[in-house]
C-alpha positions in Angstrom: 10.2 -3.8 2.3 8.0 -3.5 -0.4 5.8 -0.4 -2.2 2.2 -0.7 -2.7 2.7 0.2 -6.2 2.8 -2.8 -9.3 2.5 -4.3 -11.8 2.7 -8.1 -12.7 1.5 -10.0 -15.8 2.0 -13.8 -16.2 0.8 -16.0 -19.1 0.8 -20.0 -19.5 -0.6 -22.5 -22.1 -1.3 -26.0 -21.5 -4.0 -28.6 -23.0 -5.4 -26.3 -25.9 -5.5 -23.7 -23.4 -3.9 -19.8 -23.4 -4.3 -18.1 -20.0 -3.0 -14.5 -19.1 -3.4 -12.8 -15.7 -2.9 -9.5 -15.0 -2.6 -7.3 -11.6 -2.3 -3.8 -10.7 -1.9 -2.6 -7.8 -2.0 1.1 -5.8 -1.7 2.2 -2.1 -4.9 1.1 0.4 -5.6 0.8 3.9 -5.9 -3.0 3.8 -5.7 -5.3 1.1 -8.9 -5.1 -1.6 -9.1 -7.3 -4.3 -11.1 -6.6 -7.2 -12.2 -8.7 -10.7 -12.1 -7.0 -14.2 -12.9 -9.3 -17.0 -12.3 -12.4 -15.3 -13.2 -15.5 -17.9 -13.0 -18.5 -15.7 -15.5 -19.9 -13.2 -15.9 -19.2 -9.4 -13.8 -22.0 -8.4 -10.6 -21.2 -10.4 -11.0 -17.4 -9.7 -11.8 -18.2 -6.1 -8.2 -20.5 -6.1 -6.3 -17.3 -7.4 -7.7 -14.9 -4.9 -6.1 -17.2 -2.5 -3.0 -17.4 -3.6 -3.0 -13.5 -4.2 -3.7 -12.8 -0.3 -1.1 -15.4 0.6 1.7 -13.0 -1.3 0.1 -9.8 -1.0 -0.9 -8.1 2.9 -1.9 -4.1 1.8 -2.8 -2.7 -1.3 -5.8 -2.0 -4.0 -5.0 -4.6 -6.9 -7.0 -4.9 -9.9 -7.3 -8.9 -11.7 -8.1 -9.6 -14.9 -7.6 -13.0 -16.4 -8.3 -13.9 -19.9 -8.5 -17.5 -21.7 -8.4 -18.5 -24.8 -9.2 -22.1 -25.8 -7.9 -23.9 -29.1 -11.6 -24.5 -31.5 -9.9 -27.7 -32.5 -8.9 -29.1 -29.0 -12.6 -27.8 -27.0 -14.5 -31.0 -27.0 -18.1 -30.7 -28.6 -20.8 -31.2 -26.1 -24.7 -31.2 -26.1 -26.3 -28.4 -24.4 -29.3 -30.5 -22.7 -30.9 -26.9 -21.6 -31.0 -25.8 -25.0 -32.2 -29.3 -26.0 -34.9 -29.4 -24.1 -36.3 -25.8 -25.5 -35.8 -27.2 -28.8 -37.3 -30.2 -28.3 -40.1 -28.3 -26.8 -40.8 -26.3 -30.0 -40.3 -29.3 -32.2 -43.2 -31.2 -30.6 -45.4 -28.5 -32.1 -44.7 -29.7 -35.2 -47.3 -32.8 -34.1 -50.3 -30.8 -34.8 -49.4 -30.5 -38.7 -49.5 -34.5 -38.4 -46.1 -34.8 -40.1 -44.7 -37.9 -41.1 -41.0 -39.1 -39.3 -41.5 -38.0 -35.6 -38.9 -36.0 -34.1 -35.3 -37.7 -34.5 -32.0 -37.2 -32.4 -30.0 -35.6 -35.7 -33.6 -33.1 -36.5 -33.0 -32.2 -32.5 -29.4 -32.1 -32.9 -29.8 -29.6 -36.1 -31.2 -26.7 -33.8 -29.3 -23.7 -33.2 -27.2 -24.1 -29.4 -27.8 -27.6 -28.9 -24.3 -28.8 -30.2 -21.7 -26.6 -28.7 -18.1 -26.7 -28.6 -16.5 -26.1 -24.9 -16.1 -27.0 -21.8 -19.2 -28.0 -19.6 -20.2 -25.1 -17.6 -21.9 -27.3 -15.2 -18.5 -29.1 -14.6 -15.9 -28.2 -12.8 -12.9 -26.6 -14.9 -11.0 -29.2 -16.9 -7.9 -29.8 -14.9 -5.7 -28.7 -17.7 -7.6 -25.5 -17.3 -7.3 -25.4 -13.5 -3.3 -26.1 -13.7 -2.9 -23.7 -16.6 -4.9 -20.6 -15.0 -2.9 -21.6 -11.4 0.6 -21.1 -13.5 -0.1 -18.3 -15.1 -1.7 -16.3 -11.8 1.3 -17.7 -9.5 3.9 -16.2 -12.6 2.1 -13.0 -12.3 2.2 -12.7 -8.5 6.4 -13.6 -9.2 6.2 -10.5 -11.4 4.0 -8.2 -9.1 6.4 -9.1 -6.2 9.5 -8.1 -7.7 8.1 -5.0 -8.8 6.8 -3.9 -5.4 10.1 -5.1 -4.0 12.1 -2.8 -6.6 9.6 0.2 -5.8 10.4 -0.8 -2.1 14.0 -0.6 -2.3 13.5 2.6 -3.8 11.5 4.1 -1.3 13.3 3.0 1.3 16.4 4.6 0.4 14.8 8.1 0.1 13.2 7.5 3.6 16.4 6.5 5.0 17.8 10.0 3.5 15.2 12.0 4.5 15.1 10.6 8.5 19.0 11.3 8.3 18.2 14.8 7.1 15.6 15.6 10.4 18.2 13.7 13.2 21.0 16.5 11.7 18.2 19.4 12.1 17.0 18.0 15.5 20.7 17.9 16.8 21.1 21.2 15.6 18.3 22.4 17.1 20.0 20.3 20.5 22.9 22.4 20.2 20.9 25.6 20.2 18.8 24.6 22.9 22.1 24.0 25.1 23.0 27.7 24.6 19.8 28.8 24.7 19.8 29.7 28.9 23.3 31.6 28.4 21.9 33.7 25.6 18.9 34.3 27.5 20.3 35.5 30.5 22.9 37.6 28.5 19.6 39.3 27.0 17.4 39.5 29.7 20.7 41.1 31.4 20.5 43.6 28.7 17.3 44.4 28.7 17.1 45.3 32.6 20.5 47.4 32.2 18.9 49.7 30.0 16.0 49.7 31.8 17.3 50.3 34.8 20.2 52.8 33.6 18.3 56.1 35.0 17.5 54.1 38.4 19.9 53.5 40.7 18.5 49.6 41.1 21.1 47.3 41.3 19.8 44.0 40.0 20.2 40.9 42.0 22.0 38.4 39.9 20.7 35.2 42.1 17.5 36.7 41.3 17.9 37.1 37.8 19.8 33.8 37.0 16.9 31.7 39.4 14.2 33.0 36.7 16.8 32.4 33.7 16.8 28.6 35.2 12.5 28.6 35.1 12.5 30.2 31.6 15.0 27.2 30.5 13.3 25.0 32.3 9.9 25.9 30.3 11.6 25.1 27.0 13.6 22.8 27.4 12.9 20.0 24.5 15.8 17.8 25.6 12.5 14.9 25.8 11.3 15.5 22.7 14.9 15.5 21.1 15.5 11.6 22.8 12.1 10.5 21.8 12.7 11.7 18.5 15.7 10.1 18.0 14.3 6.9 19.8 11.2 7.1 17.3 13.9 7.5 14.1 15.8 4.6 15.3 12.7 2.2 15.3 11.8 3.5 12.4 15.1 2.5 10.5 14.9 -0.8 12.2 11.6 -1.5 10.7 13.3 -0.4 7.2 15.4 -3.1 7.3 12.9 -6.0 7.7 12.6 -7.4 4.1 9.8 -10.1 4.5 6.6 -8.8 6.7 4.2 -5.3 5.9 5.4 -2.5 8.0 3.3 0.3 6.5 1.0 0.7 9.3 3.7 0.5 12.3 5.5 3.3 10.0 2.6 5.5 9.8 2.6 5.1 13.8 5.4 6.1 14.3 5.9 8.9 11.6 2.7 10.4 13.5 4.8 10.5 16.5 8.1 12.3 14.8 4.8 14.7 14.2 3.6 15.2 17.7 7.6 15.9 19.0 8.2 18.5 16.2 5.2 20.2 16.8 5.8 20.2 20.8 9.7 21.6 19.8 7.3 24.6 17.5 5.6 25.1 20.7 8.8 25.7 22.7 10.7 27.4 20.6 11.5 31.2 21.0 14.7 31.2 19.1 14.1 32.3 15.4 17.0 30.4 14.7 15.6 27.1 15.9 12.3 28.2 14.5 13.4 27.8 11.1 15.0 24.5 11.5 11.6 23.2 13.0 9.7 24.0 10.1 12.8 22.7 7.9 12.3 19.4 10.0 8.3 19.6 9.3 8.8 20.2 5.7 11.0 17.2 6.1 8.6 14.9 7.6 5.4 15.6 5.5 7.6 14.2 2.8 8.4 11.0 4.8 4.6 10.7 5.3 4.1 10.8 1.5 6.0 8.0 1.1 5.2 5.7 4.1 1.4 6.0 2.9 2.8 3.8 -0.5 4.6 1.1 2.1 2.7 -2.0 2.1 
């Protein structure tokens, strides 16, 4: 189980070359990739957006990648656009009828026609392409862990907090086992002092049949099993180390929701009230940190 939540930075040197990647990453709906300051061409940063979906399945991560190139090992090339402009310029030099002509080390003189770097109309050198592929694969390694670590963490306070809500919805089951003795011993009550000027006798079929509809009405013995049920799946999807299980624990978190708020419905008892809206305080907590689950 991971967290959505890192950091990685990972940096590698090779062939005159210094490359260092970095990634952040935040909670998102689906995985989205974005470039900051990225200083390599479209096929190398293409080749690490690969290999960061490969690793990565949820999450908002921010890339930068910076390289720094050795002056003394960046070949010195000749700029043939810049050339060409030069040369262009140079030729109106004819019309002052100059003696010499134009010659390759005059051409070669002008500003940007001798530069020193790769070709950008070449591919990346290999040594460049390796180098940038070490360094990003280094800083996925150090992303990972730390979304594994902020996993680990998470998970244990999930774990804690579903514990918590089984103890208040089996507290609640105990209350809600009671509940049709208490309310008939009330209801009894309430007609005896009623009735206590009015020679009524009350008919205690009677009375008990309506006792067994009122209990009926709120029973949440369902809701209490599919709670349970939903908890259960819940922890078995905690323990799966190697796939995202954010979404399927948003599911079901939604559906602890929907049987905590049909118990509030039911529930007459002040006693079992208050351990409902324990239970709900409970669960927006758990929905906090699911949203962070990759």
């Amino acid at each position: 189980m991971r967290s959505m939540t890192g950091y990685g930075r990972g940096m590698a040197e090779r062939g005159g070359h210094r490359v260092v990647v970095e990634m952040r990453s935040v909670n998102h709906r689906y995985l989205d990739l974005k470039t900051r300051g990225v200083s390599v061409g479209p096929a190398l940063e293409a080749q690490i957006v690969k290999l960061v979906k490969g690793r990565l399945g949820r999450g908002s991560v921010v890339l930068s990648v910076r390289v720094k190139s050795q002056a003394a090992s960046a070949p010195i090339r000749v700029d043939v656009a810049a050339a060409r402009r030069a040369l262009s310029e140079l030729r109106r030099l004819d019309e002052l009828d100059l003696d010499g002509g134009i010659s390759p080390q005059l051409l070669c003189a002008q500003p940007g026609v001798l530069v020193q770097g790769e070709d950008e109309d070449q591919d990346e050198s290999t040594e460049l392409a390796e180098c940038t592929t070490e360094a990003a694969r280094s800083c996925l390694d150090a992303l990972v862990a730390m979304r594994e670590a902020e996993g680990a963490a998470l998970r244990v306070d999930i774990e804690s907090r579903l514990d918590h809500l089984v103890e208040l919805a089996r507290r609640v089951a105990e209350l809600v086992a009671s509940a049709p003795g208490e309310a008939q011993k009330r209801l009894s009550e309430r007609l005896d002092k009623l009735l206590s000027n009015v020679d009524v006798e009350v008919d205690s079929d009677r009375l008990a049949h309506e006792v067994a509809l009122l209990a009926d009405r709120l029973d949440v013995t369902e809701e209490l099993v599919r709670l349970e049920s939903h908890v259960g799946q819940a922890r078995k999807l905690l323990a799966t180390s190697d796939k995202p299980i954010g979404r399927r624990l948003d599911f079901l978190v939604q559906e602890l929701g929907r049987e905590v708020n049909t118990i509030t419905s039911k529930s007459q008892s002040a006693e079992i009230a208050a351990l409902v809206v324990e239970a709900k305080a409970e669960l927006e907590k758990v929905r906090e940190q699911v949203q962070n689950v990759e």
